[in-house]
Residue, then its C-alpha position, 0 to 999 in steps of 0.5 A: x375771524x372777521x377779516x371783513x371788519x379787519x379790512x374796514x377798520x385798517x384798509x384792504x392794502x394793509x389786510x392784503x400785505x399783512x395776510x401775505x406776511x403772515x403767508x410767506x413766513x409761515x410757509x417758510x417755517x413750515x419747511x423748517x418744521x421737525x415733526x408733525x405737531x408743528x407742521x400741523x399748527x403751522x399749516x393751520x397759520x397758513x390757512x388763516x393768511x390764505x383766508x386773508x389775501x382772496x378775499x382782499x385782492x378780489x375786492x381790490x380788483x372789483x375797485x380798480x376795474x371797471x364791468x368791463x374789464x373786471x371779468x377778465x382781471x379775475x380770471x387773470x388772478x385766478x389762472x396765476x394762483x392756478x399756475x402758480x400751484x402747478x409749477x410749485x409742485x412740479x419743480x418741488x418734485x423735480x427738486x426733491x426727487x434726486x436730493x431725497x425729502x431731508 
């Protein structure tokens, strides 16, 4: 999918909040899913969101911030998706532990 074309043709903000959409909801169905199969195809649904939001924040970033400050604001994006997927799994186990998986 050539999302690179995708943000020229409609603008990185709308590519970002459409990939986010698509993210968040997948991700949601995706706790709702009663097999396998559809976990599959909905995790493959999260994967194209995903491909869709770095990209398009990265690039946001590179606009708003000068040389100076663009290294830092990186790493700023960077270290909330890496604490971000820490704490998801961390309170997912903590919350899933004492109430059993279904």
């Amino acid at each position: 999918i050539p999302l690179a074309r995708v943000a020229d043709m409609c603008g990185r903000k709308h590519l970002l909040a459409g990939s986010l959409i698509v993210w968040s909801t997948l991700t949601s169905l995706s706790g709702l899913s009663q097999n396998t199969t559809q976990l599959c195809f909905l995790r493959v649904g999260i994967g194209l969101g995903e491909a869709g939001c770095t990209p398009a924040a990265q690039s946001l970033i590179a606009i708003m911030y000068g040389p100076g400050e663009r290294a830092s604001a990186m790493a700023v994006q960077q270290l909330g998706l890496a604490a971000g997927i820490a704490a998801a799994n961390l309170v997912g186990g903590l919350l899933i532990e004492p109430l059993g998986w279904r």
